[in-house]
C-alpha positions as CSV (number, residue, x, y, z in Angstrom):
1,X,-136.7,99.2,37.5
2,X,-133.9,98.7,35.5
3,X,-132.0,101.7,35.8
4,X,-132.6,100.9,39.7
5,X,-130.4,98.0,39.3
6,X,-127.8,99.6,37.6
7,X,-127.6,102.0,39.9
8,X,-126.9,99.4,42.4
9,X,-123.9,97.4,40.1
10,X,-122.1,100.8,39.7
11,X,-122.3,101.1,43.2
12,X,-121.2,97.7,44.0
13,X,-118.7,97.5,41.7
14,X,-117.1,101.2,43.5
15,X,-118.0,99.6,46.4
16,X,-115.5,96.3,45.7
17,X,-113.5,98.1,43.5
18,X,-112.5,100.6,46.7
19,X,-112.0,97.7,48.8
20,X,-109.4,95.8,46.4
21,X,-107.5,99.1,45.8
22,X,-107.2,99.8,49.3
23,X,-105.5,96.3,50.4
24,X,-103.8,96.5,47.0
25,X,-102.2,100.0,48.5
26,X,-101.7,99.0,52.2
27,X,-99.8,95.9,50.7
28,X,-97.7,97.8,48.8
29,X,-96.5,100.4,51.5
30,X,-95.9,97.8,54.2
31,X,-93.9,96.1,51.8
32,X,-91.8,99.0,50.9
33,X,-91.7,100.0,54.8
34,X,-90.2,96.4,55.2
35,X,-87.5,96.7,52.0
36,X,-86.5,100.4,52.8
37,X,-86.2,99.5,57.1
38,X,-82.2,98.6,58.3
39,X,-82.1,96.1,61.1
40,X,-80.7,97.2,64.5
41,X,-77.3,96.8,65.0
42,X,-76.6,93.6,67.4
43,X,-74.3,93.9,70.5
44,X,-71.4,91.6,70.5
45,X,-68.2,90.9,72.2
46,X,-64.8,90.2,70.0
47,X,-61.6,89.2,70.5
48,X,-58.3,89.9,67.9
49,X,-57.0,86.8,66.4
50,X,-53.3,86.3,67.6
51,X,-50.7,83.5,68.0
52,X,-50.0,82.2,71.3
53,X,-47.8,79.9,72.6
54,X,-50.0,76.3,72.8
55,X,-49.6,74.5,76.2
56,X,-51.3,71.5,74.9
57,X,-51.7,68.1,77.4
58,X,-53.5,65.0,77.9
59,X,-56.6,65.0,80.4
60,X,-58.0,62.2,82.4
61,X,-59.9,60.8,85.5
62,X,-57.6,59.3,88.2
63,X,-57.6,57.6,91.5
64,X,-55.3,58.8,94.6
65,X,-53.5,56.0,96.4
66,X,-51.0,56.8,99.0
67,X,-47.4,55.7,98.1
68,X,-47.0,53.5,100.9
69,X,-50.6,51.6,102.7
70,X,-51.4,48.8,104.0
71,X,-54.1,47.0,106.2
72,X,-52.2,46.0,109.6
73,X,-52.7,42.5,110.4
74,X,-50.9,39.6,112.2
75,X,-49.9,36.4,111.5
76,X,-51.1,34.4,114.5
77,X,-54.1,34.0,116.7
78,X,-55.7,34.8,120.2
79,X,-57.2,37.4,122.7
80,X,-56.2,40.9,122.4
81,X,-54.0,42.2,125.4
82,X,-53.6,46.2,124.3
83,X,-53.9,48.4,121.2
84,X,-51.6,51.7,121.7
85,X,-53.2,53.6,119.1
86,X,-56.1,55.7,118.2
87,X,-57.6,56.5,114.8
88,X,-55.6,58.9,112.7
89,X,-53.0,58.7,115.0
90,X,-49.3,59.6,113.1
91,X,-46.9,56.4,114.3
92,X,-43.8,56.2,113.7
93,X,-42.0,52.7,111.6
94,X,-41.3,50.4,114.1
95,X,-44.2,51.6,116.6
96,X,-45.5,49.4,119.0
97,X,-49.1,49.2,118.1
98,X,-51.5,46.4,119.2
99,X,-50.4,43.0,121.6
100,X,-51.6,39.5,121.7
101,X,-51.8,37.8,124.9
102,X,-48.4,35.8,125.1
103,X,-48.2,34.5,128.1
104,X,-47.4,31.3,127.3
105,X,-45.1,32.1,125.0
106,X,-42.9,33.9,127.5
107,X,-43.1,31.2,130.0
108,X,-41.6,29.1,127.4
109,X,-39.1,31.3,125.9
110,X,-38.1,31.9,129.7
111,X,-37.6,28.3,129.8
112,X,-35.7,27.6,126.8
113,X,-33.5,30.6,127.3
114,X,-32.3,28.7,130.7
115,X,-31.6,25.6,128.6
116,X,-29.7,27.8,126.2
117,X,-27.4,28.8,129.0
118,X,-27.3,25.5,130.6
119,X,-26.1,24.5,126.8
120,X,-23.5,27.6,126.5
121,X,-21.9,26.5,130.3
122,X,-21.4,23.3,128.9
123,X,-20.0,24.1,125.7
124,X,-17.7,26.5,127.7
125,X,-16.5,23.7,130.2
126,X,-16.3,20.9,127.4
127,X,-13.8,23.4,125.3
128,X,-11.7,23.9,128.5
129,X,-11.3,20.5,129.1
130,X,-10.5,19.4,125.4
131,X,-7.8,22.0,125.3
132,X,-6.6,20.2,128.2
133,X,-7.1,16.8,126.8
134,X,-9.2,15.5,129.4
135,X,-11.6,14.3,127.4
136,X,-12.5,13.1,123.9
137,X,-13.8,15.6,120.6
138,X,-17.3,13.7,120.5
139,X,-18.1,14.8,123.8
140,X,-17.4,18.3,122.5
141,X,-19.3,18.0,119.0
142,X,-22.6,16.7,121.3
143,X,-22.1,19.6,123.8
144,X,-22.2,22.4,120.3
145,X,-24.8,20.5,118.9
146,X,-27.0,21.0,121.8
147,X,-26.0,24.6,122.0
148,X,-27.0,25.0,118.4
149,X,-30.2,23.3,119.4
150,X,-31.1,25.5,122.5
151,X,-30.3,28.6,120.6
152,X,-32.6,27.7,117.6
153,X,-35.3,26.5,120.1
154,X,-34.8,30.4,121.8
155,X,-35.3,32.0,118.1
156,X,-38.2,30.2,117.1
157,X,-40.3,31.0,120.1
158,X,-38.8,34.4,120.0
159,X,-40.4,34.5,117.0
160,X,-43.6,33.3,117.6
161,X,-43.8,35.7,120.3
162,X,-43.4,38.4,117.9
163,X,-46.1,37.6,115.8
164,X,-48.2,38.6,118.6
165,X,-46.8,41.8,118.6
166,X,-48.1,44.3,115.8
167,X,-45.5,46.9,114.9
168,X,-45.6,50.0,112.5
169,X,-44.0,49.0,109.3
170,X,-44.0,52.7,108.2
171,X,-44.6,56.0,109.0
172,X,-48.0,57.4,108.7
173,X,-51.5,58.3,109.9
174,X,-53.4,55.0,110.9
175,X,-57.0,54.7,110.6
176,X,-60.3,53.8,112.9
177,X,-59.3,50.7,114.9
178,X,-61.6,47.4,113.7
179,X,-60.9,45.5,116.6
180,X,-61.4,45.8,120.9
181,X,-59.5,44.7,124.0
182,X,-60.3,41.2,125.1
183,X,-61.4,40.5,121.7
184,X,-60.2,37.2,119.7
185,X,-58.7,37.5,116.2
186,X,-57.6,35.2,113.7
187,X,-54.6,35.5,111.4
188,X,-54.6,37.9,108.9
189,X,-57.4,40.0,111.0
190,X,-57.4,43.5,110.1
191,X,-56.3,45.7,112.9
192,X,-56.5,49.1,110.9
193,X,-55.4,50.9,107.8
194,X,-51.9,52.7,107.9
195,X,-51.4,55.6,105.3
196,X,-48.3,57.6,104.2
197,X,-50.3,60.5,103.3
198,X,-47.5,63.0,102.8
199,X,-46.5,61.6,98.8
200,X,-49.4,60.4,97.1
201,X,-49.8,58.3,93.8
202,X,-52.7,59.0,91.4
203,X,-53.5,56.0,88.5
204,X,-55.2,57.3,85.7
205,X,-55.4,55.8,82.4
206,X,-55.7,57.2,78.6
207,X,-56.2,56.2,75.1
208,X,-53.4,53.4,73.5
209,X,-53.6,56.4,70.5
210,X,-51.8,58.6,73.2
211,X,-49.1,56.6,73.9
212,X,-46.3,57.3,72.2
213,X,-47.2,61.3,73.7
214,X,-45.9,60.7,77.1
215,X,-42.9,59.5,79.0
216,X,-41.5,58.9,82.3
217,X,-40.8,62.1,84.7
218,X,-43.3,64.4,82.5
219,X,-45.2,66.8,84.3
220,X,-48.7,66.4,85.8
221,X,-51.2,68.2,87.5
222,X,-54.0,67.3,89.6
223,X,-57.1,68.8,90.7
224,X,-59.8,67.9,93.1
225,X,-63.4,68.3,93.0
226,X,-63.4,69.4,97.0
227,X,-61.8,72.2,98.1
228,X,-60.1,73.1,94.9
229,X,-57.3,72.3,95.2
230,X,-54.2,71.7,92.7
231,X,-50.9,69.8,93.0
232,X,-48.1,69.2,90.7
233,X,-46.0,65.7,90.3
234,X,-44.8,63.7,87.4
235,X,-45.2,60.9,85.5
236,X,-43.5,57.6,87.4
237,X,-44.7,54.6,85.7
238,X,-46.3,53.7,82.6
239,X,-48.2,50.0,81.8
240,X,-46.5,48.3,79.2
241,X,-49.4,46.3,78.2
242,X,-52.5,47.8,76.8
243,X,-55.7,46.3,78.0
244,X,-57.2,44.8,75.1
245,X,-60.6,45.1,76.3
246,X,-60.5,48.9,76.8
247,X,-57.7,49.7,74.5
248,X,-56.4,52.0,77.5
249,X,-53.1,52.4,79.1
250,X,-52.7,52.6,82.6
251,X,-50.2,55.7,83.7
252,X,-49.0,56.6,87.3
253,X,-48.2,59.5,88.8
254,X,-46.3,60.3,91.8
255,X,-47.4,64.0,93.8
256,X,-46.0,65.2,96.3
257,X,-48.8,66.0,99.4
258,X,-47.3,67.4,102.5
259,X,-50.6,69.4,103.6
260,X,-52.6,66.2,103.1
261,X,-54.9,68.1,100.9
262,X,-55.9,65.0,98.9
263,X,-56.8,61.2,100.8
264,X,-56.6,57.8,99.0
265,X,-59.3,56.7,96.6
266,X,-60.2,59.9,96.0
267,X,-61.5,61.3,92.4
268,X,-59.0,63.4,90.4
269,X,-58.6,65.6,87.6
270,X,-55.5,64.8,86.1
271,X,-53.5,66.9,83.5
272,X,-50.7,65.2,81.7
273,X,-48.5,68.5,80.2
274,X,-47.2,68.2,76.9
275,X,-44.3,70.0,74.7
276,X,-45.0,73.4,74.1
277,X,-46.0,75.1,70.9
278,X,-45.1,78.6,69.4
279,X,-47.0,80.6,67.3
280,X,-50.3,78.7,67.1
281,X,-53.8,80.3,66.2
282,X,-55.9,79.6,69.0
283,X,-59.3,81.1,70.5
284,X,-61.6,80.7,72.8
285,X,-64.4,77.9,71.9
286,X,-67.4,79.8,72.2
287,X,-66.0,81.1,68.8
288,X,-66.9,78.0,67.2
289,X,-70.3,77.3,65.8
290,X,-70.6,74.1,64.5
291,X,-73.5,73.1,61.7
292,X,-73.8,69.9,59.3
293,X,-71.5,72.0,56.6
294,X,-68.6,72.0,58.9
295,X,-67.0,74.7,61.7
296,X,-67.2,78.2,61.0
297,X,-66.6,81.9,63.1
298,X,-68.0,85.7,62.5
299,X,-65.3,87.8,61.4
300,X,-66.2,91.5,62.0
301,X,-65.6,93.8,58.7
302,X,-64.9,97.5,58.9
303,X,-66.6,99.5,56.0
304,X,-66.1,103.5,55.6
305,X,-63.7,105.8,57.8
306,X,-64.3,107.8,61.1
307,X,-67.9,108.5,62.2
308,X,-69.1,107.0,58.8
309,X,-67.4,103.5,59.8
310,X,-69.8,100.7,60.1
311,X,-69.2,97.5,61.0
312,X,-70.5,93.8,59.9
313,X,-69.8,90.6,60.3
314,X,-68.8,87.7,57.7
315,X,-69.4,84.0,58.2
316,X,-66.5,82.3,57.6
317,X,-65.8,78.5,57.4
318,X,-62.2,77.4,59.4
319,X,-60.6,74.2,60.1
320,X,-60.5,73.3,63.8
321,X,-58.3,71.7,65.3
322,X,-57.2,70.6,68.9
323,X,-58.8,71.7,72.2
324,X,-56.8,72.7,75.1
325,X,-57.5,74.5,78.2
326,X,-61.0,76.5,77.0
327,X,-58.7,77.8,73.7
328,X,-59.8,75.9,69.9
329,X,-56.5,76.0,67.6
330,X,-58.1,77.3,64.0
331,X,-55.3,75.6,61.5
332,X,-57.0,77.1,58.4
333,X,-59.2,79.9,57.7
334,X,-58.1,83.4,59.8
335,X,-55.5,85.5,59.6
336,X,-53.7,87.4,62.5
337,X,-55.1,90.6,62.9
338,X,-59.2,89.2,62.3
339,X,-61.6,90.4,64.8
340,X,-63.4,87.7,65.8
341,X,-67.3,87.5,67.6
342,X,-67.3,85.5,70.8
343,X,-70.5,86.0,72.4
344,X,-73.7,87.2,70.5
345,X,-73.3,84.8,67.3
346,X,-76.6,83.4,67.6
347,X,-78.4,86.8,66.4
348,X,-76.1,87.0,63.2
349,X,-76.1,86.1,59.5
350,X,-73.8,87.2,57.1
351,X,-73.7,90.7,56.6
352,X,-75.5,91.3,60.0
353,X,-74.6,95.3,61.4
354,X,-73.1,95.0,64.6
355,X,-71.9,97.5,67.4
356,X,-68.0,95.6,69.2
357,X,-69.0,95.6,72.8
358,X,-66.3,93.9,74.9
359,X,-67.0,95.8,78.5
360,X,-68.2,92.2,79.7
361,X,-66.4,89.2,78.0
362,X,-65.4,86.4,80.4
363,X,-63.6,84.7,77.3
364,X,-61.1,87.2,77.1
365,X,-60.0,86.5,80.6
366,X,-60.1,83.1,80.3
367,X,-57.9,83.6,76.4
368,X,-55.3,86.0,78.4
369,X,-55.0,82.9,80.8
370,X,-54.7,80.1,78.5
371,X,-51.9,82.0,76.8
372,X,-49.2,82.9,79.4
């Protein structure tokens, strides 16, 4: 019996013994697979590190307003007799647009125009015989008064009559008629909306920081969210006062519209351009990869020569600076000459192989761009 059960503890013992040295092995080999295996190269696009010429500028949200609008409106009441126009009709300034019924008015300019020249015949007769000495200067002085009178009485209902008449201050396209024939209106009622659409102003405001950047007759661009389209103008006006609740300044712009390619109210891009710089380190911003121990890039290293070459990347930690047109200017950290990653960084670490792919790399384009 008891060399039965030493029998069975040797053969155990093999028996465990066999199992530990196997995992013990397999262990051992995968680790050294692991250690002795070189990770696959990762594809990435780069672009050279060279000084451009900085177009930097001010960007901001604006409003479009044309140069010259108004709502059309009258200063008197009473039923409407015509309206000449149609919506977005282009009048003319000084086109008849809309009339009141004035009737009355006529009948009594009609009549004080005959007292006006009843009054004038007088005068004429009184002059003629005062130069003759027939009779005395009073009778002259009463006969100009009341020539003054019937003259002043012609102008004012001349001019109440022409309140009644709605006239074209401007040139311009006119907008969807809010009132009807044989309707009655009371002053001030709005007729319709008159637009100069051909020069356009555009209010946009930026940062009281900002200030001292701009100045009248700088250039501006503006950029619609429809239709893409893109004008150039200039700065016309700048707000003295800062709003203290905002701590903005309120700029205006003046652009040129002839193809009415932009209507009033309408959002807007706008662009302010700034002073050029030379020779400034720029690059595109997908460059950048920002962590909670500051801005840094992947600088591609060359090691060996011809077929031999291989190529990894570094991390290295820059100073960023402005941002302009898609393009980050790098004040600190990269020479001229670096070959820097711009798509693929989120697959490297420092010291990661690599293989310079640049057959597809939009940034590039939009680099070349930035730069003329």
């Amino acid at each position: 019996m008891i060399w039965r059960l030493l029998l069975a503890i040797v053969l155990l013992g093999v028996v465990v013994g066999g199992i530990v040295g196997f995992n013990l092995f397999r262990d051992k080999m995968i680790a050294g697979y692991f250690a002795g295996m070189t990770p696959p190269p990762v594809t990435v696009s780069t672009t050279v590190v060279e000084p451009v010429t900085w177009k930097p500028g001010l960007d901001a949200i604006g409003t479009a307003r044309a140069k010259q609008g108004v709502d059309l409106a009258v200063e008197t009441s009473g039923i409407i007799k015509e309206i000449l126009f149609q919506a977005n009709d282009e009048v003319e300034a000084g086109q008849h647009l809309a009339q009141i019924d004035d009737a009355i008015e006529r009948a009594n300019l009609a009549s004080a125009q005959a007292e006006l020249d009843l009054a004038e015949t007088q005068l004429a007769r009184q002059r003629e015989l005062r130069e003759r000495g027939v009779i005395a200067i009073n009778d002259l002085d009463v006969a100009q008064a009341t020539a003054i009178s019937a003259a002043s009485q012609v102008a004012s209902l001349t001019a109440v009559m022409n309140q009644k008449s709605l006239e074209a201050p401007f040139g311009g396209t006119i907008g969807i008629p809010q009132v009807e024939v044989g309707g009655f209106v009371n002053p001030g009622t709005v007729y319709a909306t008159l637009q100069d659409l051909d020069s356009m102003r555009v209010d946009f405001s930026i940062p009281e920081q900002d200030i001292r950047l701009i100045a009248i007759d700088m250039p501006v661009t503006v950029s619609s969210e429809v239709g893409n389209t893109e004008l150039q103008g200039h700065i016309s006006a700048i707000e003295p006062r800062i709003d203290p609740n905002s701590r903005l300044v309120t700029v205006r712009a003046e652009v040129d519209d002839p193809g009415h390619r932009i209507n009033p109210g309408q959002f807007l891009r706008v662009r302010v351009s700034l002073p050029e710089e030379p020779e400034v380190v720029a690059l595109p911003q997908t460059v950048l990869a920002s962590t909670l121990y500051g801005d840094s890039v992947f600088v591609v290293r060359t090691e060996g020569e011809g077929d031999a070459a291989k190529k990894t990347v570094e991390q290295v930690f820059v100073n960023a600076g402005r941002r302009s047109l898609g393009l980050v200017e790098i004040a600190e950290g990269l020479s001229a000459g670096d070959e820097v990653v711009t798509a693929g960084q989120n697959r490297l670490t420092g010291g990661s192989p690599v293989v310079v792919d640049n057959s597809v790399n939009p940034t590039t384009a939009a680099h070349a761009a930035a730069a003329e």
